[in-house]
N, C-alpha and C positions, 0 to 999 in steps of 0.2 A: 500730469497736467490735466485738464478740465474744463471741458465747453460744454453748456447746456443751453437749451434753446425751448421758450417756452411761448405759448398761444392759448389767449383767450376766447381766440375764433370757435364759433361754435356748428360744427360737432369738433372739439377740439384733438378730436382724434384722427380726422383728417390731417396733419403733421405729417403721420407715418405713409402717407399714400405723399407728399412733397417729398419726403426722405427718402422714400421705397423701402422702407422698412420697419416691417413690422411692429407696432409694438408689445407684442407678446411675446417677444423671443431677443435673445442677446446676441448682436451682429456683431462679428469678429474679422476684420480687413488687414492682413499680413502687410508689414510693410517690411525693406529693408533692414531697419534700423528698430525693428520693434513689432506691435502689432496697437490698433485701434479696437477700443469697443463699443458701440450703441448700444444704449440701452435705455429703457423710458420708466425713471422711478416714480410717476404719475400718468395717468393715462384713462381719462375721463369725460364723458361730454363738452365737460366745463371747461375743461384746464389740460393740459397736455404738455410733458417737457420731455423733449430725448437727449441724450447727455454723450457725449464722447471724452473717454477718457483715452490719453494714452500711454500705452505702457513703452519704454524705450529699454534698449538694453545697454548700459554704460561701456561692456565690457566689450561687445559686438563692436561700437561707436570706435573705438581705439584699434582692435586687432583687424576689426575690416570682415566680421561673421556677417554671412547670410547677404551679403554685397550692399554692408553698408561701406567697403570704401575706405575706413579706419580714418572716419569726419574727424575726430578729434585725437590729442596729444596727451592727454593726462586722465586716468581712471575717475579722478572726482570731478566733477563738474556740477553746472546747471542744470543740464540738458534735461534727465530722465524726469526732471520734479518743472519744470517752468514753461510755462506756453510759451511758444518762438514757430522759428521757420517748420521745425518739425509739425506740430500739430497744423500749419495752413497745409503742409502737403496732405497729412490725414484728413482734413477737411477736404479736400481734394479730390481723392482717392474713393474714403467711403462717405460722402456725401455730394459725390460729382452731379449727379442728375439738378438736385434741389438747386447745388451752388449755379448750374447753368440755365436754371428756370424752365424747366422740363420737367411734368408730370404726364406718366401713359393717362393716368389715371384724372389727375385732377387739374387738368391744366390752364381752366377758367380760375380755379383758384392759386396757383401760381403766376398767374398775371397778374393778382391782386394784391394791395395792399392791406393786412392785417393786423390785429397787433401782437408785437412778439417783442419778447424781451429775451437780453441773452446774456449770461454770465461765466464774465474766464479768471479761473484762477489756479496757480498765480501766474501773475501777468508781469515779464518784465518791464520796468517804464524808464526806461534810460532816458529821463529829462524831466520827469516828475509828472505831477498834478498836470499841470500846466500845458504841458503837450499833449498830452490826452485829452483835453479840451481843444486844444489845439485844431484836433485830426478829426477829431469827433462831432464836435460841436456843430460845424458850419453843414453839416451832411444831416440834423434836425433830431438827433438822438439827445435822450435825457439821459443823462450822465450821472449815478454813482459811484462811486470810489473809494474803498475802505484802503488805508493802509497796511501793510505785513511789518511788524516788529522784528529788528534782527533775530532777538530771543524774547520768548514772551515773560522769561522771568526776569531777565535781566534786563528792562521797560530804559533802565539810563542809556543802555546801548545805544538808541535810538531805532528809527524805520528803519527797513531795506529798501532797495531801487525795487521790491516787488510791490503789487499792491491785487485788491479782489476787484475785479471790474464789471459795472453790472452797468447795459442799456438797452433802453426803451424804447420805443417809436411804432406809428402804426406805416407800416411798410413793405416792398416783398420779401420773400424770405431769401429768393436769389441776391437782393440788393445788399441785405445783411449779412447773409455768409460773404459776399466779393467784398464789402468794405472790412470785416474780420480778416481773410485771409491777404488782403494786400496789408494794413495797418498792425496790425502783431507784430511780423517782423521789423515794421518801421520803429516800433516802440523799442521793442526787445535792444536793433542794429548789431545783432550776430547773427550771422546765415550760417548754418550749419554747411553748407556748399559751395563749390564754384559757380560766381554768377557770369554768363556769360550772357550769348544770341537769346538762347531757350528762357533766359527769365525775362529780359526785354519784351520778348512775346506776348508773358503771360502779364507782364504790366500793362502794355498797349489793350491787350486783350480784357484783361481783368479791370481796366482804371477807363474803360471805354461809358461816355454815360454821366461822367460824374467828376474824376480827376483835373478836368481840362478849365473846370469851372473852379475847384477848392483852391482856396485862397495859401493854404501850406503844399501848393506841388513841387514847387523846387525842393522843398527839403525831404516830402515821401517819395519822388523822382531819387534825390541823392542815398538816401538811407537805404531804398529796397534797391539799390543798382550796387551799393559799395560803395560807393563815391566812383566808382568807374566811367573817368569823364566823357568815352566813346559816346558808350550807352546812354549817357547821362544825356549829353547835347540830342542827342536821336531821338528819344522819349521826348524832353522837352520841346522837342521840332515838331514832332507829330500831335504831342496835345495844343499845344499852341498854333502852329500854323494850318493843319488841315481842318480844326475846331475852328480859327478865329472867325470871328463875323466879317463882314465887310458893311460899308453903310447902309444898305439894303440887305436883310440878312436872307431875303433868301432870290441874290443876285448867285453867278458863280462866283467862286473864290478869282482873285488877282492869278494866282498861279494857271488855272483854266484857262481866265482870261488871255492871259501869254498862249498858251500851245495854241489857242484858237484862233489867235491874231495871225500865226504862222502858217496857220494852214488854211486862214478863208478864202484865199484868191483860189484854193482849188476846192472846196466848198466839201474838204473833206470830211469833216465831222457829218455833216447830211448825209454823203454818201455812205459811211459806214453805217450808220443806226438803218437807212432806209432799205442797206443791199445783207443787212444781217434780218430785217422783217421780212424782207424778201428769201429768204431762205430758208428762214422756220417756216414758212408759211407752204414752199416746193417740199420740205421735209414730210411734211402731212403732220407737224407739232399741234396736237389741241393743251397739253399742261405743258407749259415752258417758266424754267427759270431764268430769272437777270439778274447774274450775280456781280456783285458791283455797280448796281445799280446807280447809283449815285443821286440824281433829280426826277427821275424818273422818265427822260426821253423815248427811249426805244419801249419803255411799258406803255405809253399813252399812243404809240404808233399800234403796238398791237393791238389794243383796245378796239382800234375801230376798225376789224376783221374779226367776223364770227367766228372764224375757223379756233380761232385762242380762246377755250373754254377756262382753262382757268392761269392766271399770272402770275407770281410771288419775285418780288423783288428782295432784294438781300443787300444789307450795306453793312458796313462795320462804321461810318460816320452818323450819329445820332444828330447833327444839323444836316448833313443831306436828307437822310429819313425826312425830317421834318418840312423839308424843302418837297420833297417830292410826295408826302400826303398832303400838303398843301395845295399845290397843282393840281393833283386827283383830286382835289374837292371842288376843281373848278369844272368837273369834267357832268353830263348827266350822270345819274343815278344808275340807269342800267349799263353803264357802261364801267366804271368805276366798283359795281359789286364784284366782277370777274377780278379783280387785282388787289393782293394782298404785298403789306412789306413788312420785312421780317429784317431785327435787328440780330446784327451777326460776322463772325471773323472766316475767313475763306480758307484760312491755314489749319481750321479745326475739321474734324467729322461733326456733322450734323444730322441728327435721323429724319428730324422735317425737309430735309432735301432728296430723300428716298423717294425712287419710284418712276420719275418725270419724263417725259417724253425728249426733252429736250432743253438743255441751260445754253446760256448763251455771254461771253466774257470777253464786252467793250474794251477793249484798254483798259485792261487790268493787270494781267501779268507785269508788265512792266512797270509796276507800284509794290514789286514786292521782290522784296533781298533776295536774289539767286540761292543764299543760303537758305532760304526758308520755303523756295520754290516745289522743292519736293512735297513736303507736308500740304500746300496745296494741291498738288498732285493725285495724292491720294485720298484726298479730302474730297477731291470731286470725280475725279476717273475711276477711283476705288473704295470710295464707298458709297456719295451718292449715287452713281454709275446711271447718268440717265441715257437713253437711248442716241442721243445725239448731243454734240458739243460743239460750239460755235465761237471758234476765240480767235480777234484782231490783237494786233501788236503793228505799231508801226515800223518802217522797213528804213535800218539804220544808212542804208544805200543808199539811199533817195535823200538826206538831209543835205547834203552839198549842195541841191538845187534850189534850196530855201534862201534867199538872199540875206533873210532878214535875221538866221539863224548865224550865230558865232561859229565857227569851226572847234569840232571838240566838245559844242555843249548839246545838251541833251532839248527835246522841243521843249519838255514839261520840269522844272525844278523840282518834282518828286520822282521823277521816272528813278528806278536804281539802275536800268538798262535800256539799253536799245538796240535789238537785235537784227544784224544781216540778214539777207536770204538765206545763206547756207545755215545759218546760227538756228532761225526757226528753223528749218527745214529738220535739223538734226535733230531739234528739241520735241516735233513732232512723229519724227521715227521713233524715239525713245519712248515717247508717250502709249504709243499705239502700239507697242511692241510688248512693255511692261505692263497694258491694263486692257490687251486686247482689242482695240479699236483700230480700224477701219480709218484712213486720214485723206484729204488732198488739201492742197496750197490753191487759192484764188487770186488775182490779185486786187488792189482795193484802188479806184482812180487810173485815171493816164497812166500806160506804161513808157518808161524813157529807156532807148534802146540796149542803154549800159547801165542805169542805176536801177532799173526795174519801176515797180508801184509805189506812190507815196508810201503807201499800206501796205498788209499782209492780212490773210483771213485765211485759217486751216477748219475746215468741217470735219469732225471726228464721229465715226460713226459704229454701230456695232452689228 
């Protein structure tokens, strides 16, 4: 199988500093199931194309060599000749930096749009022409499409479901490898693996930006899940409901609106963002992150204390981002330069969160599947590892004095939890015990003498 990727960006050799890789040398990425190769059969001011081929091993695939797992039942197949699930992982693996829009090197030119064109062949197309316009089309790419002949001498035979696929567009290059590596396998609709949690992830993750708008989601939702209707409703709950507008689009979502309706008689949502300002600021934080940022409240409180030399906000909702640079630009100019936001998922490592003095995590943990809580975990206590950590969750104890709360239900429609005192408490030993930090419990609001703080707030420190 075969992906090439080519730019008329000029020095068009800057490619290889988006790839991180060379082009004067052939990159070689072991994988389970095989190994991948970069390598750039052009590579000139003008023009620049790096190419990943991969090579699979059919016999590996079956007997389960080198922990491929023994993906498949029968020696002949597809697999080692047809781009599918296999090469998105490849794309993955040895072009993770470019796919995730990070250059050490060139990262003003990875924010940008260029033009690049890219060609996969062969390309399974399990639904024809037609779906690949489908998938493609609405996302601004120019579209060629050669067909594969079953046999080329025997032309009566007719086509095969393969075809050569070649598209166009001036755009980033991260934009174009994530729409490659989610739509492949959508075409292909054979996963070489079990889909479970771990690909949901990478759909939310990877389709963040762009999916929630494409007019065929339910069926790239159905296709890259398996039809696995769990997964299926979940993904389409998340592109849909935390994406959708509301008539004012940049009011809060209905669902916000709910948890805040319940909690304003105790004017909790204030006191959180004001008694978490209030504590980066005793920390002695001048670079702080706000992860989960969401509209940007607690950044625009920092704002106006000089002690906050610099801000960076972090969302994985590309309409909150836009909600909340919107509001920054209603702010002055010096005030507003100190604060940056950065588009991004909290369950990955990120290198631009290196170093900080201090992050801080509104009501966030409880927007994210227990199962997937750990990867968070080490996403920020272990790799970003900033000097202090600042995370509320509210205190599942305290919901019975909510009048207006049902018994049973959660404050927020998206919360996947809501943890006890003892629950945090545990979740905080654990924390600080696996990543070295330093913890105490505050509490957040009126304490009631049996259910405790509406809230909860742990300072982790090192």
């Amino acid at each position: 199988m075969f992906l090439s990727v080519t730019t008329t960006h000029q020095p068009a050799t800057d490619l290889g500093f988006l790839l991180r890789k060379n082009p004067a040398r052939v990159h070689e990425t072991e994988l389970s199931f095989g190994k991948a190769l970069t390598l750039y059969p052009e590579a000139n001011e003008e023009r620049c194309t790096a190419t990943l081929i991969m090579e699979v091993d059919p016999v590996g695939l079956v007997r389960g060599k080198g922990g491929a797992g023994g993906l498949m039942d029968q020696y002949v197949n597809d697999r080692p000749y047809a781009a599918s699930s296999f090469l998105s992982v490849a794309m993955g693996r040895a072009w993770r930096e470019a796919m995730a829009g990070v250059s050490k090197d060139r990262q003003e030119l990875a924010d940008r749009a260029i033009p690049l064109e890219a060609h996969v062949t062969p390309l399974p197309a399990r639904g024809g022409e037609a779906l690949i316009r489908e998938l493609f089309g609405p996302l601004g790419y120019e579209i060629i499409i050669e067909t594969i002949p079953l046999d080329p001498v025997r032309t009566d035979w007719g086509v095969s479901p393969y075809v050569s696929l070649t598209l166009k567009a001036v755009t980033r290059l991260s934009a174009l490898l994530t729409h490659l590596y989610v739509l492949i396998p959508v075409l292909d609709d054979r996963k070489h693996y079990f889909v479970g949690e771990d690909e949901l992830e990478k759909l939310l993750a990877r389709g963040e930006g762009w999916l929630a708008e494409h007019p065929a989601k339910e069926l790239i939702v159905s296709r890259y899940l398996k039809r696995r209707k769990t997964l299926m409703r979940e993904a389409l709950a998340h592109f849909a409901g935390e994406e959708g507008e509301s008539d004012n689009a940049f009011d809060a979502t209905p669902k916000d609106n709910a948890e805040q309706a319940i909690e304003k008689p105790l004017r909790l949502h204030d006191l959180r963002l004001d008694t978490v300002a209030a504590t980066l600021k005793e920390l002695g934080a001048k670079r702080v992150l706000d992860l989960g940022c969401g509209e940007g409240k607690l950044i625009r409180r920092l704002l106006k204390d000089r002690q906050f030399e610099e801000i960076i906000g972090v969302e994985v909702s590309s309409l909150s981002l836009a909600r909340a640079a919107e509001k920054l630009e209603r702010e002055p100019e010096r005030l507003r330069s100190r604060a940056k936001f950065l588009h991004g998922a909290l369950i990955y490592r990120d290198a631009r969160l290196r170093g900080y003095d201090a992050a801080a995590l509104v009501e966030v943990i409880e927007h994210v599947e227990p199962a997937r809580l750990h990867h968070l975990e080490f996403a920020i206590f272990g790799d970003a590892r900033p000097k202090a950590v600042i995370v509320t969750t509210p205190n599942a104890d305290y919901n019975t004095l909510f009048p207006s709360l049902p018994a049973g239900l959660f404050r927020h429609a998206d919360h996947r939890f809501e943890w006890s005192r003892m629950e945090f408490e545990a979740w905080c030993r654990k924390v600080g015990e696996t990543y070295g930090y330093m913890w105490e419990i505050r509490p957040l609001g009126d304490v009631d003498e049996t259910h405790g703080a509406p809230s909860q707030m742990a300072v982790f420190t090192q």
